[in-house]
C-alpha positions in Angstrom: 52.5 91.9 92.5 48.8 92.4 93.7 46.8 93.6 97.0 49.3 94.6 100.1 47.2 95.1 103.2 50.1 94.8 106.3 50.3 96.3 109.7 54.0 97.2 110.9 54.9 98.0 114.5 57.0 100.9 115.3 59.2 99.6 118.3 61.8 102.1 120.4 64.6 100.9 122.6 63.3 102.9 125.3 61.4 100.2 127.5 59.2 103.4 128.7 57.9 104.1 124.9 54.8 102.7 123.2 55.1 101.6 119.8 53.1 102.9 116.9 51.0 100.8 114.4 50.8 102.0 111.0 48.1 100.2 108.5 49.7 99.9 105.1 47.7 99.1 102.3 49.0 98.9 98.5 48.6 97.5 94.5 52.0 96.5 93.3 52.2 95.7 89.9 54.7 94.5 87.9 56.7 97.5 85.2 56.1 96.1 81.6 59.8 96.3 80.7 61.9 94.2 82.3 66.0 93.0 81.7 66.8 89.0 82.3 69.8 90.0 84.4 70.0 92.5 86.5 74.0 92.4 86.9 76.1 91.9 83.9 79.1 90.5 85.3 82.3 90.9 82.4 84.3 88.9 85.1 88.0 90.0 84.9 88.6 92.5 82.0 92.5 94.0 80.6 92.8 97.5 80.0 92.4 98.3 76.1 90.8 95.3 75.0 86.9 94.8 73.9 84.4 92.7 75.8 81.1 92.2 74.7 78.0 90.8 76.0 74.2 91.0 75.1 71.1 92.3 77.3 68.4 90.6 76.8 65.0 93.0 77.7 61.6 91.6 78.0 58.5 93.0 77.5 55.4 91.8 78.9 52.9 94.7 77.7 50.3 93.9 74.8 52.0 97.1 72.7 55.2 98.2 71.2 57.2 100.1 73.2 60.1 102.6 72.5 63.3 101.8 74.7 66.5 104.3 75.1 70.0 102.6 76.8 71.3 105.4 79.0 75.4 105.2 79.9 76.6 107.3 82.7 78.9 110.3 81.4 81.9 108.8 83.7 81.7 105.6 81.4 81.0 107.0 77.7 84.6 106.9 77.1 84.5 103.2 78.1 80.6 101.4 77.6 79.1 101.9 74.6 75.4 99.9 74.4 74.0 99.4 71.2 71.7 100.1 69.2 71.1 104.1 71.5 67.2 103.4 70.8 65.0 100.5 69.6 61.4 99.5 69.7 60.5 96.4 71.8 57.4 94.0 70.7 54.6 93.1 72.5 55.7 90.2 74.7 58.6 89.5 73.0 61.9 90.0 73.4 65.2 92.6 72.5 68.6 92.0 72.4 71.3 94.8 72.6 74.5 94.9 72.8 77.1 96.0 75.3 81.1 96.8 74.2 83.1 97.5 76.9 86.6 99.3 76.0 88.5 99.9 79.5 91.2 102.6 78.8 94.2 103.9 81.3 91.9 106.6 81.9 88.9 104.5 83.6 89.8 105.1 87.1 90.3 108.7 86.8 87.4 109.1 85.0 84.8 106.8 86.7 86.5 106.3 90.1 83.6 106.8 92.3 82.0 103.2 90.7 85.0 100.8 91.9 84.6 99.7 95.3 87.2 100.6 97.8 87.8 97.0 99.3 87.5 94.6 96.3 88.4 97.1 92.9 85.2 96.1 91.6 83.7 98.1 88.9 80.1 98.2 89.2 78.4 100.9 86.8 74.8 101.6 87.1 72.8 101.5 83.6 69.3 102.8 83.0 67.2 101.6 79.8 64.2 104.9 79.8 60.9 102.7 78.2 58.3 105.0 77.1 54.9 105.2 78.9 56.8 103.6 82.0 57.5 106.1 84.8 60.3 103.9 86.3 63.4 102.9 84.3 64.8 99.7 84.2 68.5 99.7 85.9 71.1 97.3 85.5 74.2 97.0 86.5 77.5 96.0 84.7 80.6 94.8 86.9 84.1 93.8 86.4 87.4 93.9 87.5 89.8 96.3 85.8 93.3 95.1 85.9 96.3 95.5 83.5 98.0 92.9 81.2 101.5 93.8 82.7 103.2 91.7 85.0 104.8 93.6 88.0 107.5 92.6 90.2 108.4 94.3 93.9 112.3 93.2 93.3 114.0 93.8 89.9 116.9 91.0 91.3 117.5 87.9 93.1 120.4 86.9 94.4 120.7 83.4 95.5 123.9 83.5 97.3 126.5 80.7 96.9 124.5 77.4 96.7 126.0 74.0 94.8 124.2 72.1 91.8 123.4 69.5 94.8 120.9 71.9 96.6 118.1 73.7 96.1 117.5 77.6 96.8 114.6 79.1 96.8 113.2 83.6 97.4 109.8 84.9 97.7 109.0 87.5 94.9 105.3 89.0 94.2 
């Protein structure tokens, strides 16, 4: 937060081509609304089973102001965050609360917010504060797996072996 007054340099690969200086002059300030964590990590989470955590939002105005926890459609099935609404005090804090139900139907449903590589769930969440033009986002992750345990051979056969030895297979 506070006076910017910077200078960046436009540079091109081409060894022929002047770069270009561009004066950049700002006043950040900080939004009034703010959340203590930014990613809400549920760690590893089982299909039909409730996890709960709290978000903790901070004001830092002198007034009252009216918050509203926004859930992607993709998720309503799945995230609830309670209470919908609620009225933050002046430089105090407000706790709500998040439930997370993962059904059979998450992936189908909310697919495009597990990452590819790792099957990472990570939902975006807004919180709309009134009189503050940019929302506070947050993010919630967790990995989505299933309770059952799943083997790629339903046999083993150990061959002949005596009660002297010891046999041993590789399942997963």
């Amino acid at each position: 937060p506070g006076k910017v007054d910077t200078e960046f340099l436009v540079s091109f690969s081409d060894p022929l081509s002047e770069g270009i200086s561009i004066q950049a002059l700002a006043n950040a300030i900080d939004v009034p609304v703010w959340v203590e964590r930014q990613t809400v990590d549920l760690k590893i989470c089982m299909y039909d089973r409730l996890y709960q955590d709290t978000i903790i939002v901070n004001n830092r105005a002198t007034t009252a102001l009216r918050l509203k926890f926004e859930v992607c459609k993709e998720l309503k099935n799945h995230l609830e965050l309670l209470p919908k609404t609620g009225y933050i005090q002046a430089q105090s804090q407000f706790s709500a609360q998040l439930k997370f139900l993962p059904r059979k139907s998450l992936f189908q449903e909310a697919g495009k917010y597990f990452d590819k590589e790792t099957g990472v769930l990570e939902a975006p969440m807004i919180i709309r504060v009134a009189d503050q033009t940019q929302p506070v986002p947050f993010t919630v992750q967790a990995v989505v797996t299933t309770s059952d345990m799943e083997f790629d051979i339903t046999n083993i056969n150990f061959g002949c072996c005596t009660i002297h030895e010891s046999v041993k297979t590789r399942i997963r």
